[in-house]
C-alpha positions in Angstrom: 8.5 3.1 -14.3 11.8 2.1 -13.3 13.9 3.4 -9.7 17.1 3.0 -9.6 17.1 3.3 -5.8 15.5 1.0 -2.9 13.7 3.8 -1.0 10.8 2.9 -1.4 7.8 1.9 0.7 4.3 0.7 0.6 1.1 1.3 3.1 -2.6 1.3 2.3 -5.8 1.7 4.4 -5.7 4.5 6.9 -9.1 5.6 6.7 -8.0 9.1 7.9 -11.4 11.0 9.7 -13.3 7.6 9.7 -14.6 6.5 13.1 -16.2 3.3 12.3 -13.1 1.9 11.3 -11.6 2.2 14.5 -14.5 -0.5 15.5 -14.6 -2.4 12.3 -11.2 -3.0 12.6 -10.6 -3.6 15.9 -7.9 -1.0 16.1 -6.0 -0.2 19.3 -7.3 3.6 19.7 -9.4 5.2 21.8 -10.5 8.0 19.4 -9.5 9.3 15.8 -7.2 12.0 17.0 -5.1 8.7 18.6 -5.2 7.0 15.2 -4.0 10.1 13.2 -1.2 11.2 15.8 -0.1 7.3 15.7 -0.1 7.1 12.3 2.0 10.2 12.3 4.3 8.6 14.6 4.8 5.5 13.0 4.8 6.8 9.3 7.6 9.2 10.2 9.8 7.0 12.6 10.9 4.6 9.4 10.3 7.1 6.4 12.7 10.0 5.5 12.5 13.4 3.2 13.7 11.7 0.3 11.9 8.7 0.4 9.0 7.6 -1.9 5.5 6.1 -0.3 3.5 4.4 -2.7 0.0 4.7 -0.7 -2.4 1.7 -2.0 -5.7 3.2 -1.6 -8.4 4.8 0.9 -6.3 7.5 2.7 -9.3 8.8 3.8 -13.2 8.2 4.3 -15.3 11.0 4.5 -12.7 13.3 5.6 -12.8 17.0 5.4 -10.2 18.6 3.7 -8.0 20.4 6.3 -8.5 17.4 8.4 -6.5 15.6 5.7 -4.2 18.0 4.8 -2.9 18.9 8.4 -2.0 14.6 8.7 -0.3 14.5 5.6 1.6 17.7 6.1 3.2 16.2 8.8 4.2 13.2 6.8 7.8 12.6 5.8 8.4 11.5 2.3 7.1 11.8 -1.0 3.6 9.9 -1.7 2.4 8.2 -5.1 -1.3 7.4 -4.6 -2.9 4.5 -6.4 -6.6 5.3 -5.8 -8.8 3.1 -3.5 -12.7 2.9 -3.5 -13.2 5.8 -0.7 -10.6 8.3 -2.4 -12.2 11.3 -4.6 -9.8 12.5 -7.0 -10.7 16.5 -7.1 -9.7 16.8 -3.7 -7.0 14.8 -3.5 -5.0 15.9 -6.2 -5.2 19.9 -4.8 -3.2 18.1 -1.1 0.2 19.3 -2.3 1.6 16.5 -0.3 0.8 14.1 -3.1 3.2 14.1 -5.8 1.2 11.5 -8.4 -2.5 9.6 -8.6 -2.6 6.3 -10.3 -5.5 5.6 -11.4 -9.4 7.0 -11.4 -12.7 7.3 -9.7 -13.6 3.9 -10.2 -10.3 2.5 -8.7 -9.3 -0.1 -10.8 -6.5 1.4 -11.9 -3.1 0.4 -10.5 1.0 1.1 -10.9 3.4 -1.4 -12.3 7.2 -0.2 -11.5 10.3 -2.1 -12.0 13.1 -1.9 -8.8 16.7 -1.9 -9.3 18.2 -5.2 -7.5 20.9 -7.2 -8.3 19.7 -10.4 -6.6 17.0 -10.5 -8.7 17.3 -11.8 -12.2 17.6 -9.2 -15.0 18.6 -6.3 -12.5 15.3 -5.4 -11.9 12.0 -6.6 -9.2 9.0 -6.1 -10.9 6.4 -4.7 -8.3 2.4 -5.3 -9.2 0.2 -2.5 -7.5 -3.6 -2.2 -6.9 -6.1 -1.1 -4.2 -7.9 -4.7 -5.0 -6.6 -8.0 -4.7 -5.6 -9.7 -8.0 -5.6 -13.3 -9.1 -3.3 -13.1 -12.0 -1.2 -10.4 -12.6 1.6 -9.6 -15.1 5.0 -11.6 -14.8 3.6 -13.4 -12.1 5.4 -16.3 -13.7 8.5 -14.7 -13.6 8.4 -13.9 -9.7 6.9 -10.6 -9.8 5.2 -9.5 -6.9 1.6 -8.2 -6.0 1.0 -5.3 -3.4 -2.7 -4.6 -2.6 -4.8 -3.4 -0.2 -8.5 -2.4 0.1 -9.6 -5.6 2.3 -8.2 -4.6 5.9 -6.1 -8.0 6.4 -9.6 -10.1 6.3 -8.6 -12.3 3.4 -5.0 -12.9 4.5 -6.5 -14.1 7.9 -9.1 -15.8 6.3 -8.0 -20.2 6.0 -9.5 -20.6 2.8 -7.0 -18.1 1.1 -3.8 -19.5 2.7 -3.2 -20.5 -1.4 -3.3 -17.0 -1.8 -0.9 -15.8 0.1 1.4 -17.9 -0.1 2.2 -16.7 -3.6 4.3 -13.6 -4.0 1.0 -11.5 -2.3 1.1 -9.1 0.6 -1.9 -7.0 1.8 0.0 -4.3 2.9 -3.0 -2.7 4.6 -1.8 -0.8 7.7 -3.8 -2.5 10.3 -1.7 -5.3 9.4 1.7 -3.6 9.9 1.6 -2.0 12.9 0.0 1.2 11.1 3.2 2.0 9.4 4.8 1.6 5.8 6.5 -1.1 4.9 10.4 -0.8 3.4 10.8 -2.2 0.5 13.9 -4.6 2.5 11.0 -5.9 4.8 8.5 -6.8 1.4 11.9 -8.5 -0.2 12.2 -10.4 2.8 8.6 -11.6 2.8 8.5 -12.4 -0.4 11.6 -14.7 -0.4 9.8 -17.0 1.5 6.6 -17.0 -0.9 5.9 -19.5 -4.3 5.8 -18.4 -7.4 2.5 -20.7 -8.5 0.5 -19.2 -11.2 -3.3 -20.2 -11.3 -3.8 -19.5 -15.3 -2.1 -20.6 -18.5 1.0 -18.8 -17.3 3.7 -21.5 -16.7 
């Protein structure tokens, strides 16, 4: 899928109507009405109407449904799920505010799309997306780059993956991001300081 525009952002992770991940992930919030209103907040003070949010996975954790749907009707912007392990298809694809689901129930599904740039060669950034973290993943060779989400920053602050991510990788996980979507300027600017080192045959 090809966009001729830049509008674009990416987020993963928010665990809407989960408690325990206020504790498991240390986050700054007293209770889950906190986390939703700052998530809210943040979401809406970078992302317009017109924009596009691809969302990497677990928007919510046992959630009921009107919990969900009053945060994401407050949400600016038009979302493109990729499912993560805790998201349920059914319900999710009856929110209105969710204009496409990539993948299935068992998550492993993922979105490739192809970003109009002209400092990149061939016109176009290839963009690698998937709730899990991937080892080798298409063009890699060729400097595309890998969004993912699912493991709430752990890996990227864990030493023995520095390898990892210093390839063109970002956990874009919201914990890690000051619970807000990141423009696709800010990933281009990341990722200009990564390697491209693939780990297969790729060369």
């Amino acid at each position: 899928m090809r966009f001729e525009k830049q509008n674009l952002f990416f987020t993963s992770d928010f665990h809407i109507g989960h408690n325990n991940v206020i504790r498991f992930d240390k986050r700054p919030f007293q209770n889950l009405d906190e986390m939703h209103n700052t998530i809210i907040k943040n979401w809406n003070s970078v992302v317009d109407d017109d924009d596009i949010v691809f969302y990497l996975g677990d928007i919510a954790h046992r959630c009921r449904p009107q919990v969900l749907s009053e945060v994401l009707s407050q949400l600016k912007g038009r979302i493109h799920l990729i499912m993560g392990n805790h998201d349920r298809y059914t319900p999710l694809s009856k929110m209105g505010k969710i204009e496409r689901i990539y993948g299935n129930e068992t998550a492993l599904g993922g979105a490739t799309i192809s970003v109009k740039d002209t400092d990149v060669r061939g016109g176009y950034q290839d963009i690698i997306m998937c709730h899990y973290a991937i080892l080798s993943w298409n063009k890699g060779h060729y400097g595309s780059w890998h969004l993912h989400g699912h493991s709430h920053q752990s890996l990227f602050n864990n030493p023995e993956m520095e390898w990892y991510y210093k390839r063109k990788v970002i956990d874009v996980g919201c914990n890690g991001w000051d619970y807000k979507p990141l423009s696709y300027q800010e990933v281009k600017g990341i990722m200009s300081k990564k390697i491209i080192k693939p780990v297969d045959h790729h060369e």
